[in-house]
C-alpha positions in Angstrom: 63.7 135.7 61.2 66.4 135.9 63.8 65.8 136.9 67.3 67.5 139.8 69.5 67.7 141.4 72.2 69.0 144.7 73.2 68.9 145.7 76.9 68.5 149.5 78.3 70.8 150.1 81.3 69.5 152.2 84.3 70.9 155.3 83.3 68.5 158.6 83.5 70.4 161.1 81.4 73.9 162.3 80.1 74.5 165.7 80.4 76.2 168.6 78.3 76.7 172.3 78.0 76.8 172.8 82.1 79.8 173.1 84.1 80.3 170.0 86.2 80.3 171.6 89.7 76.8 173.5 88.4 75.9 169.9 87.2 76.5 167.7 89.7 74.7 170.5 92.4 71.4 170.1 90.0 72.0 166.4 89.8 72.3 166.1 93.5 69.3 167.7 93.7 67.4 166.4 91.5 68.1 163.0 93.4 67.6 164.8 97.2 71.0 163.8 97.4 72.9 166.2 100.9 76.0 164.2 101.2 78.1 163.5 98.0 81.5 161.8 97.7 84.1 162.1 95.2 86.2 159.6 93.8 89.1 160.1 91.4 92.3 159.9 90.8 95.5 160.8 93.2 97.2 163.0 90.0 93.6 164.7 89.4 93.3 165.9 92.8 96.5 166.7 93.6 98.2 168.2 90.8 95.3 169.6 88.6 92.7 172.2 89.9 89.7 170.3 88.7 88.7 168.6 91.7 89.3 171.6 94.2 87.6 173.9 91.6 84.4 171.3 91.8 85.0 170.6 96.0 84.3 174.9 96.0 80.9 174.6 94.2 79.8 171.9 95.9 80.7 173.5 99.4 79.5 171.4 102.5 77.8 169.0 100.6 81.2 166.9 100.6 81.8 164.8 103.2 84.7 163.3 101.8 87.3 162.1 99.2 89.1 158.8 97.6 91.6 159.4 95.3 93.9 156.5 95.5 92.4 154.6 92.6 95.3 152.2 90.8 95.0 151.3 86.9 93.1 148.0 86.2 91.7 148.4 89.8 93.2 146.3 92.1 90.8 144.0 94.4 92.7 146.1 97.6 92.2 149.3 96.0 88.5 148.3 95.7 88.4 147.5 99.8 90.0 150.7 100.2 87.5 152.5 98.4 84.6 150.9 99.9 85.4 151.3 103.6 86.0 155.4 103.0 82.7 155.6 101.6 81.4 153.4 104.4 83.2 155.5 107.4 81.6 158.8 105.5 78.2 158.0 104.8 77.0 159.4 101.4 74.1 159.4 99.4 76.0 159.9 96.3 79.0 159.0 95.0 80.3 161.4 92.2 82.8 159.7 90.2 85.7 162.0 88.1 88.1 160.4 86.2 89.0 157.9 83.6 88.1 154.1 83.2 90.2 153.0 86.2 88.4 155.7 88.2 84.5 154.9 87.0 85.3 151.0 87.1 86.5 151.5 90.5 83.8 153.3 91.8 81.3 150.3 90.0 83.0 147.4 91.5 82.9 149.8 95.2 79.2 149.5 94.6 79.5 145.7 94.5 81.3 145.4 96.8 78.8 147.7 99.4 75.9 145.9 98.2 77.3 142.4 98.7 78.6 143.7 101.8 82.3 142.7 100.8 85.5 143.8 103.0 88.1 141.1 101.9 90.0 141.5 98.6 88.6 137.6 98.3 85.4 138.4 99.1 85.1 139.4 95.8 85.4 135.7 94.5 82.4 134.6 93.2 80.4 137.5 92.2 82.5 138.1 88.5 81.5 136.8 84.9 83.1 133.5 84.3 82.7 131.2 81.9 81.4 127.5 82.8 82.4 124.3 81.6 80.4 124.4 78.8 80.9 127.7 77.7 78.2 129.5 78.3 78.5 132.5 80.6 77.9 132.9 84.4 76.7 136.1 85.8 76.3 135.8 89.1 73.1 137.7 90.7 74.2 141.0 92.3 71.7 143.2 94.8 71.3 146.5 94.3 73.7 148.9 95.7 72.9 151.1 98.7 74.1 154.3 96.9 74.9 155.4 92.9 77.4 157.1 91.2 77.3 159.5 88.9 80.3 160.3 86.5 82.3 163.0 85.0 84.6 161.4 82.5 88.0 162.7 81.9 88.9 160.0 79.1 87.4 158.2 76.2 86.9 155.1 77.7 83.3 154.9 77.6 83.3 153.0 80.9 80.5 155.1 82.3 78.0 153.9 80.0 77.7 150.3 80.7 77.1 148.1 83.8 80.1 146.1 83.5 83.0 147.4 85.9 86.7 145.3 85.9 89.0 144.6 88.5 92.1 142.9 88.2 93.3 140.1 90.7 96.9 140.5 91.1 97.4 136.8 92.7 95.7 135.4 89.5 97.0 138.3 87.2 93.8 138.3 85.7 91.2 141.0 85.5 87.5 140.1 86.4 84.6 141.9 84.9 81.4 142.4 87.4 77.8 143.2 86.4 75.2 144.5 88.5 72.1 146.1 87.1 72.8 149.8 89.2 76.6 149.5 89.5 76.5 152.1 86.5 76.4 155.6 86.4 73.1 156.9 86.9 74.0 160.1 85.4 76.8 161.1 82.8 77.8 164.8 83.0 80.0 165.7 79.8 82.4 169.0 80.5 85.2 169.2 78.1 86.9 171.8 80.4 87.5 169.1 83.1 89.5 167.2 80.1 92.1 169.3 79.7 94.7 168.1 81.7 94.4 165.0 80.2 98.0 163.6 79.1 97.9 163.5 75.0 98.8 160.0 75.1 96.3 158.9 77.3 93.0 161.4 75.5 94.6 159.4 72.4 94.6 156.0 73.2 91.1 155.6 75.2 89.6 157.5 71.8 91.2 154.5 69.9 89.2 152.2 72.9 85.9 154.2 72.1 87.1 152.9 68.3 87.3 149.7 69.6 84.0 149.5 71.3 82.6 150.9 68.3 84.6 148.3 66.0 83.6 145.4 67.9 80.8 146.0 68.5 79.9 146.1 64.5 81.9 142.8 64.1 79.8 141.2 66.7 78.1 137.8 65.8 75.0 139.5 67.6 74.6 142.5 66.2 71.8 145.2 67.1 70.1 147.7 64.9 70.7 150.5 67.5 74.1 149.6 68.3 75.3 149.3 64.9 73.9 153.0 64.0 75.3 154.3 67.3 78.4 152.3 66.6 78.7 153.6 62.6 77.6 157.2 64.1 80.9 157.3 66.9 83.4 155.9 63.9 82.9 159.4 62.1 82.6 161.3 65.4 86.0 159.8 67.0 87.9 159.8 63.7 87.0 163.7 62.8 87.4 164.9 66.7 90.8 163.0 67.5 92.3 164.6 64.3 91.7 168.0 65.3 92.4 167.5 69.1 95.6 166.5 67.7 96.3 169.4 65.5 94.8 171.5 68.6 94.5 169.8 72.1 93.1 173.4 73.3 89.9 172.5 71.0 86.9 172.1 73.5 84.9 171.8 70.7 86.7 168.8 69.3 87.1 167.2 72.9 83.1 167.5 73.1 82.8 165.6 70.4 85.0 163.1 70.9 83.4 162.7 74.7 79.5 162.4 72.3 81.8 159.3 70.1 82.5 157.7 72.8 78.9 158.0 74.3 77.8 156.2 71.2 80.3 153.6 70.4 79.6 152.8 74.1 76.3 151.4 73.5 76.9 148.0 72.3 78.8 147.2 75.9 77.4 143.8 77.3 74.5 144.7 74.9 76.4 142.6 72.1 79.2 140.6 72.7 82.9 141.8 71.7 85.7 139.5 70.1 89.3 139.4 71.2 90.9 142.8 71.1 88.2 143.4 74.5 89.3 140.0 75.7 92.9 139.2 75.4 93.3 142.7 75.9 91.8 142.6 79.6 94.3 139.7 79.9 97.2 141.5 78.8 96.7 144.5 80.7 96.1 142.3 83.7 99.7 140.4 82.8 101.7 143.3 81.7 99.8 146.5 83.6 99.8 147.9 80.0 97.0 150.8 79.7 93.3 149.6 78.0 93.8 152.8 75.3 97.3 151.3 74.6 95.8 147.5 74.3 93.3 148.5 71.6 96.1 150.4 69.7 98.3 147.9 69.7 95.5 144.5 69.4 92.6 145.9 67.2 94.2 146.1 63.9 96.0 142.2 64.2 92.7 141.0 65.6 90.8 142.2 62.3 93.0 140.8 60.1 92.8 137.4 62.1 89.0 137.8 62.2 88.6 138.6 58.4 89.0 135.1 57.6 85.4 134.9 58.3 83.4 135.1 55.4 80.5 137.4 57.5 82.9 139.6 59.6 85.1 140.4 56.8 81.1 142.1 55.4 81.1 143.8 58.3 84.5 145.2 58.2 83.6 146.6 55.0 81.3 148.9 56.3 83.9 150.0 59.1 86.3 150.7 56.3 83.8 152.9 54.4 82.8 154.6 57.7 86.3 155.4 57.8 87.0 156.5 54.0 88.7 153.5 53.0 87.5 152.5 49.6 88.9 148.9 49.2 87.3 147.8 52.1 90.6 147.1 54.6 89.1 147.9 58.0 92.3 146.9 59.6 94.4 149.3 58.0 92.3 151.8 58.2 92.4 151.6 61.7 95.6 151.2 61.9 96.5 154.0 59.3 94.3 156.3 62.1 96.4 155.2 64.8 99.8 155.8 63.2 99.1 159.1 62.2 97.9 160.1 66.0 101.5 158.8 67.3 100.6 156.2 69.1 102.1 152.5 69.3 100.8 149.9 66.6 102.5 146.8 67.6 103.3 145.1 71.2 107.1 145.8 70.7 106.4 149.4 70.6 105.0 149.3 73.9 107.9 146.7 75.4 105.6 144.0 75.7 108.0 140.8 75.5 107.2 137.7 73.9 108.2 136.0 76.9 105.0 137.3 78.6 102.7 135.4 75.7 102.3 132.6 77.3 100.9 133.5 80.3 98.6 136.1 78.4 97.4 133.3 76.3 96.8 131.1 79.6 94.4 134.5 81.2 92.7 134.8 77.7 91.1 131.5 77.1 88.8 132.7 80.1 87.9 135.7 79.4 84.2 136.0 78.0 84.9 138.0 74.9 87.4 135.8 73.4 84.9 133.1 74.2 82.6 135.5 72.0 85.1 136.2 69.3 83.4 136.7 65.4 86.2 133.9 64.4 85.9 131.5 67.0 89.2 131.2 69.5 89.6 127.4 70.7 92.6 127.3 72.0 95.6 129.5 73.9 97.6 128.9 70.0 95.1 130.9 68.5 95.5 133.8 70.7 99.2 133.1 70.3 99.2 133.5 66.9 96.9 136.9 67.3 99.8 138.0 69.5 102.8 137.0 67.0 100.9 139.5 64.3 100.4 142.1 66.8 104.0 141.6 67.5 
């Protein structure tokens, strides 16, 4: 018999059928939190009415705001952060926005609880990968506060405990862990989605695919995360078809919020293959979004991981899942993604092959390609991923 291990993350409860701002209140309280903080995003503050419409309900319970979060989180951006939650003092920090928003708000939280306030004081407390290959996860207290989240995307980053931030001096983005770094709450509101660009409600639903995908593919897999994982496939394939037919449809944006609840289970719980891990390195290279790196990475890294006799079983089941008889996960996915209208190759998205290299270079250290089904041993394998993405 093989062994396993699956491993619950400290996260009470997720939330549906309430208003946020009535949420979050009976969250707070719940918690005897009196002093909440918001972070999000500069565009959802200021040119949507969903943060002023959830500042009214919560009243003078605010004591303050950050909303200058930057995609793939900068290290600066993280300082930033954490000294305006320092200088205001919360109890809670309610987090409303997309992956760059939630993974901000995780890595603040390492950085209050290592008490960091140097962009390189974060060196040393990310997942890396030793000599030998095995992984280092470096021991991180526990915060002084938590967050809880109201997601805005399909990114799925509020239910792990993994949180990324990019270095731009090494153009690579690090992935931190800390046992209370995630949400302790997930509030689902399908009203606060709506001013969501198309592309971007799209794209992260292809990421929740790809959590969902690779998480099915993994060498490790887990009873629980493969049902979850199955589950989400028919979820996310169903609900982004008829946002797209009808973005007004909070019914279909609900359920594309539970698919990504689910495929979101097997994060750091199993471990994911290249299209997670040379797409953290190409984002951190190019600044291209996570939703667009899945689009563009998933279906070339199937094909490239087929070639294994076990994965290319498991992709069968992700083609069925998907209503693809002949077992071609690949194209199913990528069939999916084509008729959403978003990009399916690296050119579509202006990544130059000039940039390869150096995408190659940040891969090789990334712990998912370390993890990938197939196994990656050197930067002209990921090369060759790139060339048939290309």
């Amino acid at each position: 018999m093989n062994g396993g291990l699956y491993n619950y993350i400290s996260q009470d409860r997720v939330i549906w059928g309430t208003p946020a701002g009535t949420a979050i209140l009976e969250e707070a309280a719940r918690r005897n939190s009196e002093k909440l903080f918001i972070i999000a995003s500069k565009t959802l503050n200021r040119k949507t009415s969903v943060i002023s419409d959830i500042k009214a309900v919560l009243g003078d319970k605010l004591v303050g705001t950050f909303d200058e979060c930057q995609e793939h989180a900068p290290r600066d951006t993280i300082i930033a952060a954490a000294n305006a939650v320092r200088a205001s003092n919360p109890d809670l920090i309610i987090s409303i926005g997309g992956g760059t928003v939630i993974d901000t708000t995780k890595v603040v939280l390492v950085a209050l609880a290592e008490n960091v306030t140097t962009a390189d004081g974060l060196d040393g407390l990310h997942l890396s990968i030793n000599p030998d290959g095995s992984r280092r996860t470096p021991a991180i207290s526990a915060p002084p506060i938590r967050q809880i989240a109201v997601p805005t995307t399909l990114s799925g980053a509020e239910y792990s405990c993994l949180g990324g931030s990019s270095d731009p001096k090494r153009k690579i983005k690090d992935g931190f862990y800390g046992s209370e770094i995630c949400p302790a709450a997930v509030i689902i509101d399908p009203a606060v989605t709506l001013p969501t660009p198309e592309w971007l409600w799209l794209s992260t639903g292809i990421r929740a695919i790809d959590h969902a995908i690779e998480s099915i593919c993994s060498p490790g897999a887990v009873p629980l995360v493969d049902a979850c994982a199955l589950h989400s496939l028919s979820l996310l394939s169903e609900a982004l078809g008829d946002y797209h037919n009808n973005p007004e449809d909070l019914g279909a944006r609900q359920k594309a919020l539970q698919g990504a609840w689910l495929a979101s289970q097997g994060i750091l719980r199993v471990d994911y293959g290249a299209s997670h891990g040379i797409g953290h390195s190409l984002g951190a290279v190019t600044q291209l979004s996570h939703g667009y790196t899945s689009c563009v990475l998933l279906p070339a890294v199937l094909r490239w991981n087929r070639e294994d006799p076990q994965n290319n079983v498991r992709q069968r089941l992700i083609a069925e899942r998907m209503g693809r008889e002949d077992g071609d996960a690949a194209q199913a996915v990528e069939n999916l993604i084509s008729s959403l209208g978003l990009p399916t190759r690296l050119r579509d998205v202006n990544v130059s092959k000039n940039d390869f290299a150096q995408v190659a270079k940040g891969a090789m250290g990334n712990i998912w390609v370390n993890t990938n089904p197939r196994p990656i041993t050197s930067e002209e394998d990921v090369m060759e991923i790139l060339l048939q993405a290309y």
